[in-house]
C-alpha positions in Angstrom: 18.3 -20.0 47.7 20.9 -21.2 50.3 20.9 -24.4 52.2 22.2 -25.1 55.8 23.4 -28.6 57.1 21.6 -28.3 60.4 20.8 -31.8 61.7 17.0 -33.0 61.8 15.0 -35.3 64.0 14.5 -37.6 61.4 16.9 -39.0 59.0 16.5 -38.2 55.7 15.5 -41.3 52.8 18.4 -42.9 50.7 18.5 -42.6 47.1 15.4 -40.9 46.4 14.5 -40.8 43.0 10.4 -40.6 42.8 9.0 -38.3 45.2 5.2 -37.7 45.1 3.3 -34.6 46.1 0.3 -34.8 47.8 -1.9 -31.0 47.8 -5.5 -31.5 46.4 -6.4 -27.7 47.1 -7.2 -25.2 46.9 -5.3 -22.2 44.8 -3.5 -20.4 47.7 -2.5 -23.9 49.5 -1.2 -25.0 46.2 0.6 -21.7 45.6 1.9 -22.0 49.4 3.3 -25.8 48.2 5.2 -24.6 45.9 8.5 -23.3 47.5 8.7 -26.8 49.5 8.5 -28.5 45.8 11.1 -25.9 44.8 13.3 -26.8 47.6 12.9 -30.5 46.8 13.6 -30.0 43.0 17.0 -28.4 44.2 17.8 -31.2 46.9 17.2 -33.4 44.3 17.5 -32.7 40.8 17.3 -35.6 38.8 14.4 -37.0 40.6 11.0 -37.8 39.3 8.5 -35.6 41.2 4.9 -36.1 40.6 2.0 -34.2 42.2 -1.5 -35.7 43.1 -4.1 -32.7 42.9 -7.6 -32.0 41.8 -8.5 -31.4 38.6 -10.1 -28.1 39.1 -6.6 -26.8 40.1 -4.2 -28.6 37.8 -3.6 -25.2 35.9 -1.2 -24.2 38.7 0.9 -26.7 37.9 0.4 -27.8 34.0 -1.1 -25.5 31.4 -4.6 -27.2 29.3 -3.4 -29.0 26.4 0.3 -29.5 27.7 1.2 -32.8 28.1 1.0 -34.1 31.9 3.4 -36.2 31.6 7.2 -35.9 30.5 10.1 -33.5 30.1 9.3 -30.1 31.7 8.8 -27.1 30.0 7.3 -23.6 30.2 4.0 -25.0 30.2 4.6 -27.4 33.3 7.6 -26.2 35.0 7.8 -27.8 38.5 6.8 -31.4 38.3 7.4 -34.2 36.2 3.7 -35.4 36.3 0.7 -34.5 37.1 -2.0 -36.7 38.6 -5.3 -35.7 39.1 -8.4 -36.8 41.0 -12.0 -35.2 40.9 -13.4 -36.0 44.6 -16.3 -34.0 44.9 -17.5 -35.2 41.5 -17.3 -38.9 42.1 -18.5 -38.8 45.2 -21.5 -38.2 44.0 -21.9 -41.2 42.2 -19.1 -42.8 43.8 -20.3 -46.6 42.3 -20.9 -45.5 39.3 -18.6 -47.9 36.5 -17.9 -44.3 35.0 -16.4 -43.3 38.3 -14.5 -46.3 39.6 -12.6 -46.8 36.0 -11.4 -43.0 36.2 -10.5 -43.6 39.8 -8.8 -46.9 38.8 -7.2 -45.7 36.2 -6.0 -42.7 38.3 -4.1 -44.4 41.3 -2.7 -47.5 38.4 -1.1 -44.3 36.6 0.1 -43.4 40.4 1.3 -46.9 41.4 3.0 -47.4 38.1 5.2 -44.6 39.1 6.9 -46.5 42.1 7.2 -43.5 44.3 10.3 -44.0 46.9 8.3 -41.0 49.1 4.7 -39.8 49.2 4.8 -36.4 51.0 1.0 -35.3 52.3 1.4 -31.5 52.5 -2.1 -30.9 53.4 -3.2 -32.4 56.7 -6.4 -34.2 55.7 -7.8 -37.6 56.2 -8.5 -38.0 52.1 -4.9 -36.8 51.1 -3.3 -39.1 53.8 -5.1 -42.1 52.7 -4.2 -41.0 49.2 -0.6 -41.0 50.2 -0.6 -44.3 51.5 -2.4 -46.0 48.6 -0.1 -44.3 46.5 2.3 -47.7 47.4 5.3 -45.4 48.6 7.6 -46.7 50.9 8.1 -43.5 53.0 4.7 -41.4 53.4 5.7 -37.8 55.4 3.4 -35.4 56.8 3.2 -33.3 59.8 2.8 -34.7 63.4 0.0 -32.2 63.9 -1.6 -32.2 60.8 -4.9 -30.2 60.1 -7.3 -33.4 60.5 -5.3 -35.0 63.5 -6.0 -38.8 62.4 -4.4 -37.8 59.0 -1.1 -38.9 61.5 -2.0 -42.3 61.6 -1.5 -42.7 58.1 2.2 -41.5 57.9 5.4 -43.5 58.4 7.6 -40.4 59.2 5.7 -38.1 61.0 7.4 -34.5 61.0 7.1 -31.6 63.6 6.4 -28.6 61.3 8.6 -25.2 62.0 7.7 -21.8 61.2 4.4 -19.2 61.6 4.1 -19.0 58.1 2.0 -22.0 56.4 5.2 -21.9 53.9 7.7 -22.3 56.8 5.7 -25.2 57.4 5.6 -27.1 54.5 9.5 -26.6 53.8 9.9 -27.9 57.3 8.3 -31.4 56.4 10.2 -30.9 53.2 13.8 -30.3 55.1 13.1 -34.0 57.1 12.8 -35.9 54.2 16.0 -34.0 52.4 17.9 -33.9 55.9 18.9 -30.8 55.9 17.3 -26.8 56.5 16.1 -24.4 53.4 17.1 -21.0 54.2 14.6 -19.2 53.0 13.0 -16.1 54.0 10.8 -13.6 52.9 13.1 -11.9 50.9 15.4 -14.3 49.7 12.1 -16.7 48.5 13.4 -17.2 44.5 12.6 -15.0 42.0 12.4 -18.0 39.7 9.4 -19.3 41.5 7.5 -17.3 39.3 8.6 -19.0 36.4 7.7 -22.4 38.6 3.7 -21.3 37.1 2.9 -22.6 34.0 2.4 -20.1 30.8 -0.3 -20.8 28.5 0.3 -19.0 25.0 -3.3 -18.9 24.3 -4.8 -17.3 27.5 -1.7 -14.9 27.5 -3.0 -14.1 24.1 -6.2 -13.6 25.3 -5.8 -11.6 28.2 -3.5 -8.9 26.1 -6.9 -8.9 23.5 -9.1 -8.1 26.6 -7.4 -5.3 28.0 -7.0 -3.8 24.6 -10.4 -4.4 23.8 -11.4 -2.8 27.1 -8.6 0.0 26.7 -6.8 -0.5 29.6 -3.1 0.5 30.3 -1.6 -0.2 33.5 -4.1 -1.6 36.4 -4.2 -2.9 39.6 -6.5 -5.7 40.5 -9.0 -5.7 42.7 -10.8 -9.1 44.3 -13.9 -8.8 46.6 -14.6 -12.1 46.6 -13.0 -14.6 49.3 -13.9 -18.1 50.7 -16.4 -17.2 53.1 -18.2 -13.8 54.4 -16.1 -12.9 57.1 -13.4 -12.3 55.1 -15.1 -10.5 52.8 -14.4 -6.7 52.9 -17.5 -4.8 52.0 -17.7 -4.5 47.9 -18.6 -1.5 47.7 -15.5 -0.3 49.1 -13.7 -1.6 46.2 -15.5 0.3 44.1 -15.0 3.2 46.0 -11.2 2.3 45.8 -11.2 1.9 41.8 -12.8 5.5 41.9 -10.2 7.0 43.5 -7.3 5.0 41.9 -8.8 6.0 38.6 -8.3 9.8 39.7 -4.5 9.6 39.9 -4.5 7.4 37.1 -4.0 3.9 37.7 -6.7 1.7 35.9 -8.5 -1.4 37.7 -9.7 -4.6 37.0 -12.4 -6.6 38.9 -11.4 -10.2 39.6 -14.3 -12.5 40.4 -15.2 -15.9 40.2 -18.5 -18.6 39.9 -20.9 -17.5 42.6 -19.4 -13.9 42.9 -21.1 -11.9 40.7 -23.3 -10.1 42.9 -20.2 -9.1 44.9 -18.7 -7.5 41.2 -22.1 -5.5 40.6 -21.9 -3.9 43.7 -18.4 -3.2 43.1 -18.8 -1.8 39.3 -21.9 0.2 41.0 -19.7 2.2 43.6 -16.7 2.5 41.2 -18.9 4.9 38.7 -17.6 3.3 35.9 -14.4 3.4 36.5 -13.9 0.0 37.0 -14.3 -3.2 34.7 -15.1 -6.9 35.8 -13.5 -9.6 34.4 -13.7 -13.6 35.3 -11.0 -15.8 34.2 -10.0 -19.2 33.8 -7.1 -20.2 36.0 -4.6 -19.7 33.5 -6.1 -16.5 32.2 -5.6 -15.1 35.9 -2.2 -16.3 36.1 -1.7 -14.4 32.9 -3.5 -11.1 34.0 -2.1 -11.4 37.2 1.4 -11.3 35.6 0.5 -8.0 33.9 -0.5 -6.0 36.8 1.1 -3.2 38.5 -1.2 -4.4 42.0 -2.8 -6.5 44.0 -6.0 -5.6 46.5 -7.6 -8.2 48.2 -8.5 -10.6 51.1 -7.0 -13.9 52.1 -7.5 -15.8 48.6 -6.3 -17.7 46.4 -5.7 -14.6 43.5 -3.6 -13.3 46.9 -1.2 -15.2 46.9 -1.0 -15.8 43.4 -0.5 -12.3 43.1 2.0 -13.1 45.9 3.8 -15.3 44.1 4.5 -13.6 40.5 6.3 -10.6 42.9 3.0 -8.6 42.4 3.1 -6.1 45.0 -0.2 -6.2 47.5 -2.3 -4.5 50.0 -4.2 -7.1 51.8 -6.9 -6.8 53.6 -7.4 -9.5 56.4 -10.0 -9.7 59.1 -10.2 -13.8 61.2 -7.6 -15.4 59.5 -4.5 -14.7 60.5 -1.7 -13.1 58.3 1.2 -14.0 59.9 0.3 -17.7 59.4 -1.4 -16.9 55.6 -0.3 -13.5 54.8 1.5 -12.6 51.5 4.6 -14.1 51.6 7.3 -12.9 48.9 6.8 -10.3 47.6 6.5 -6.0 48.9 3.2 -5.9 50.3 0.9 -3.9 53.4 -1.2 -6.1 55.0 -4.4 -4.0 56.8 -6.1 -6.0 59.8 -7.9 -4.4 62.7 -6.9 -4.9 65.9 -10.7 -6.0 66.9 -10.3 -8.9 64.6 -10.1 -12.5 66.3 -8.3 -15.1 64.8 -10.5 -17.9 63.3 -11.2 -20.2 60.6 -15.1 -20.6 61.1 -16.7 -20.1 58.1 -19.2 -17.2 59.0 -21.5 -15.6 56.5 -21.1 -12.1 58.5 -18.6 -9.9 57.5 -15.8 -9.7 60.0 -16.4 -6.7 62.6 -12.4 -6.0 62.4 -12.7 -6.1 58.7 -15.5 -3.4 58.5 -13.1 -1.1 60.7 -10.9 -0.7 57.5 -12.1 2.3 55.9 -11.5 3.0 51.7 -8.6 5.6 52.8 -6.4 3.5 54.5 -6.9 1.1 51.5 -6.1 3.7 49.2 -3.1 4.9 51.3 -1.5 1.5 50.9 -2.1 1.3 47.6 -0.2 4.5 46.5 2.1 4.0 48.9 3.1 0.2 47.2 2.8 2.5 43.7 5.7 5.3 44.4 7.7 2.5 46.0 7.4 0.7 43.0 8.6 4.3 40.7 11.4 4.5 43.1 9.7 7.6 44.4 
């Protein structure tokens, strides 16, 4: 990655030396955060970054059973520390003695830090008040942050750059470093795949599965997504794994809690030529690692895929993939032009969406394959 000295609007701390990363959620926002970190270990090597997240995601950063806390290694690669919180949970018994010793214990762990910077990379009012109790002296976020009050929390208030949600969050980075990250596309670091944790045991794990379900080289397919409308039809999957399977390229089914309806439907149309498998977080990252291809919707197993150079066909319908689209890595993105751009949460598949048809799913697919054999 190469840096340019461009001025910026704001000037940038002196002698930074604990920086803290504010990104609760979810996987693909957290996977998105991840250059701007990058960028700010470069800027600043010898500094102590931390990274407040919740708990549910903390295997993007630090692998279960790896120390939190301490020198980095393979297991937690990025960030010096990981700090976690559990909002949903304890929000449900939020004066519970149970709940107000983990959350006390949680920011006196955060506090004891003495963060020089708090850096809110995801534009809503909980992460901007946890920002600012986090006791830094400098607390950054954008000027036009996703919740607009989140603003009022911030001491250095940043206007974000870029169409890309990555552009964005290295723009907020750049102020507080003072300087501009060069980084497109294509020169995004090939190291940032080694910026995911490894977990021996679920890498173990996963190469036991695909034996055990006699599977050579695969792509991965994921029907599920956050909401309906971006849901392409599941059956079409299937019908996808089908026709994969006849020139030879095995598939697996990713699918998470909640989406096992979805993976039946899937496994039904795929005549058996498909096989469903839920992981763990760290188990994905493994698998993902492993395959040849990604298929899939704006998600979090996306972008993952995204991430670890996994080439991808995505399929997008409301959201828009200039602004969330794989970023990184060789990829086709699929979106009908009858698809409006939004981020309502309908149950009803996209209309756009359902104009993609199973062939030019496939097409992409082998097309991302022979690229990939240099053919």
């Amino acid at each position: 990655m190469s840096f340019e000295s461009n001025s910026l609007d704001i000037a940038p701390e002196t002698k930074i030396e604990r920086v803290l990363i504010v990104r609760l959620s979810a996987m693909g926002d957290v996977i998105h955060t991840l250059p701007a970190v990058y960028f700010l270990r470069q800027a600043f090597p010898q500094a102590f970054i931390g990274w407040l997240i919740e708990e549910r995601w903390a295997e993007l950063l630090c692998a279960p059973g790896s120390p939190r806390r301490g020198p980095r290694s393979s297991s937690r690669p990025l960030v010096d520390e990981v700090h976690t919180v559990n909002l949903k949970e304890w929000g449900k018994s939020l004066l519970s003695m149970s709940t107000l010793q983990h959350a006390a214990k949680v920011w006196n762990d955060v506090r004891d830090v003495r963060y020089d910077v708090a850096v809110d990379l995801q534009g809503a009012m909980r992460s901007a008040l946890l920002a600012r109790w986090s006791d830094a002296r400098a607390v950054y976020g954008a000027a036009e942050p996703r919740e607009a009050p989140s603003s009022l929390w911030y001491t250095r208030r940043v206007v974000a750059r870029g169409r890309h949600v990555i552009e964005q969050n290295l723009s907020v980075a750049e102020a507080l470093v003072g300087r501009r990250a060069a980084m497109t596309p294509k020169e995004l670091p090939r190291d940032l795949a080694s910026d995911i944790p490894k977990e021996p045991q679920a890498e173990e794990r996963i190469s036991r599965r695909l034996v055990e379900l006699g599977v050579g080289e695969f792509a991965i397919l994921n029907p599920g997504a956050g909401w309906g409308a971006k849901r392409w039809p599941a059956e079409r999957y299937g019908e996808v794994a089908r026709r994969l399977a006849d020139q030879g390229v095995g598939s697996i089914l990713n699918y998470g809690p909640g989406e096992e309806e979805l993976v039946r439907a899937a496994e039904s149309a795929s005549g058996g030529t498909t096989r469903a498998m839920s992981c763990s977080v760290s188990e994905l990252i493994a698998l993902t690692r492993r395959a040849r291809l990604f298929i899939g919707g704006d998600t979090g197993p996306l972008h993952l895929a995204a991430a670890l150079r996994v080439p991808v066909v995505a399929i997008f319908g409301p959201t828009d993939p200039a602004r969330n689209g794989p970023y990184g890595t060789r990829n086709i993105v699929l979106r009908s032009a009858e698809s409006v751009t939004s981020h309502a949460r309908r149950a009803a598949p996209d209309e756009g969406l359902l104009a993609i048809g199973s062939d030019a799913v496939v097409a992409a697919a082998c097309e991302l394959l022979r690229d990939a054999l240099g053919g």
